[in-house]
N, C-alpha and C positions, 0 to 999 in steps of 0.2 A: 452303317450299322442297322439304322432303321428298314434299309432295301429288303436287308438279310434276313431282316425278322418277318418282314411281310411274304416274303417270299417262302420262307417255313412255314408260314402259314398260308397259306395257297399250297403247300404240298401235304399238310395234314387236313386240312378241308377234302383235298381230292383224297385223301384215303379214307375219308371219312362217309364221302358219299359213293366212294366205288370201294366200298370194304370186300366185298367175295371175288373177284379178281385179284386185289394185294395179298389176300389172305389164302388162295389156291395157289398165287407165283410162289409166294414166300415157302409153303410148305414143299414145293417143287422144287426152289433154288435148291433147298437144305436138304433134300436126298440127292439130287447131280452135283453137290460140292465134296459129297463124303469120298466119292472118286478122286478128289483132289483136282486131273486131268480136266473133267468137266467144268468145273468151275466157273472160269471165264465165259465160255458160252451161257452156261446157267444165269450166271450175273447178267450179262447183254439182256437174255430172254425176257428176264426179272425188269430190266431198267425199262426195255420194249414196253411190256405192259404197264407201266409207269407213265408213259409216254401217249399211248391211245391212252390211257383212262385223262389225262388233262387234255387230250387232241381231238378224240373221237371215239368218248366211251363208250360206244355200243358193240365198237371192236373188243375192248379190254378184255378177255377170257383167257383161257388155259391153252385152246387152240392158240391162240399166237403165241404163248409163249414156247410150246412144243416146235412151231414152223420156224421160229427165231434159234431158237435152240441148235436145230438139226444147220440150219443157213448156216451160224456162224461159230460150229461146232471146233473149227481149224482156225478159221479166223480170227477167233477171238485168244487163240493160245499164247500167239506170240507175246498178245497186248498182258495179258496174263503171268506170263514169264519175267516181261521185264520191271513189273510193277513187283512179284515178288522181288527179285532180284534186289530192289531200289531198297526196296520198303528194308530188307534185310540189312543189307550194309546200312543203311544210314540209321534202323534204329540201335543196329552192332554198334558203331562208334558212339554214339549218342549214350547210350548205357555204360558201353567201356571205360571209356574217359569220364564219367561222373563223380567220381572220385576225387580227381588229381584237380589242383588247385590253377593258377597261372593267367592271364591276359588271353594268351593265345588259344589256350584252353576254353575262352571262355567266351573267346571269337568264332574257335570252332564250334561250340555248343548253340551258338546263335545260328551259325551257317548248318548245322544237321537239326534244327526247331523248324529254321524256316524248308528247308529242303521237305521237312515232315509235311508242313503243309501244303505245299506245291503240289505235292504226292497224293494229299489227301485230294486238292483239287482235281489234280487229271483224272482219278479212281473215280470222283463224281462225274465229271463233266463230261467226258471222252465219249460214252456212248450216246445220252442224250443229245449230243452237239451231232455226234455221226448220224443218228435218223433223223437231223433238220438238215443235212447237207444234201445238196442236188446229185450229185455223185460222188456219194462216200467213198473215205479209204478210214482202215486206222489210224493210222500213221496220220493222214490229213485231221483227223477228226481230236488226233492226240496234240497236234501242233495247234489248235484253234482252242484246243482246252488249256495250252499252256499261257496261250494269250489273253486268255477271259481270265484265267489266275495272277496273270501279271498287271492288267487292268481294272481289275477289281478284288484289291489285295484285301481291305477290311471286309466288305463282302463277304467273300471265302472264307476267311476268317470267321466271322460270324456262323454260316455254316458249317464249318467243320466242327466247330466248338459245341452245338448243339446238337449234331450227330454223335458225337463222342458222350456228351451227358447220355444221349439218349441210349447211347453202350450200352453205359456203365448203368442207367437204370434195367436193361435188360439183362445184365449179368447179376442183377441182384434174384432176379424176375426172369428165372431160365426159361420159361416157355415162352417168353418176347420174342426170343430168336425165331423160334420153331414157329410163330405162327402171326407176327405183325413187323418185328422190327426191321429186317430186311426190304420188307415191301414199304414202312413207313422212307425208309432212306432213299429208295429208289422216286419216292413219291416226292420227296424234297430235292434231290436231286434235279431229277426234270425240270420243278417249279423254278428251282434257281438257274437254270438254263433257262428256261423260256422267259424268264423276269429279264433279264438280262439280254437277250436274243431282241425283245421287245423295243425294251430300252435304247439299243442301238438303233435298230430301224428307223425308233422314231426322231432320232438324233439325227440320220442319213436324211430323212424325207428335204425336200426344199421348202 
């Protein structure tokens, strides 16, 4: 739990000191999302500059996110498609079924909570993990984020749950979206990748 905290905070620190990059991605993801189609690319772009700003802020700018954008403008659709896909059926059942009472009911509620967050984990981890990989794939980059979610289930947890406040304080606070929140998540995001990325290494070393 504690990892989880620190690690959000190593991603609001980086947003804090690289605020005009989060704040030009951010305003950029939210006009290539209104396409819907772009989206996925947008997001990658968005996490990209997430990712120099904790790696090599001097890159951090709008030019990468534009060069990231146009790169993984296809590439990133499929990962896009089936993350809606997911995300839709299992909040469909999850709502559905809220209602009716029962054991099994109540097992499947557990099995479509935790599917939530799984969900929530790949959406974070997926592309951060793909620009620390030698020779990226989605696919590779989505199978490696399913394993950092399965290894570090409170972790995530923790994550997820303070993105989500962080929503919800932005849905109170409409211009959050428009002009930090996005980039704050992409910023947290990363830090929990590389917290984590870290933590293994150092566990691997002899």
């Amino acid at each position: 739990m504690f990892t989880g905290l620190r690690a959000i905070g190593q991603g609001l620190r980086s947003f804090q000191q690289n605020g005009y990059p989060y704040i030009w991605s951010n305003l950029a993801f939210v006009a290539l999302s209104l396409p819907i189609i772009t989206a996925p690319a947008a997001f990658s772009a968005l996490v990209w500059v997430g990712y120099l700003a904790q790696t090599d802020p001097s890159e951090a700018d709008l030019a990468a996110f534009w060069q990231t954008f146009r790169a993984n403008l296809w590439r990133a659709l499929p990962w896009g498609v089936f993350n809606t896909l997911f995300a839709f059926v299992n909040f469909y059942n999850l709502f559905a079924y809220s209602s009716l009472d029962g054991a099994v009911i109540t097992l499947l509620e557990a099995v479509w909570v935790a599917g939530a967050i799984v969900w929530a984990g790949l959406l974070l981890y997926t592309w951060p993990i793909y620009y620390e990989m030698a020779e990226p794939t989605v696919l590779g980059a989505m199978r490696n984020a399913l394993v950092m979610v399965i290894r570090n289930p409170l972790f995530t947890l923790v994550i997820v749950l303070i993105i989500a406040l962080l929503a919800i304080m932005s849905t109170i606070l409409v211009a959050s979206w428009l002009l930090i929140t996005w980039g704050a998540i992409s910023a947290i995001a990363n830090a929990a990748v590389l917290n984590r990325l870290k933590q293994f290494r150092t566990v691997q070393q002899p």
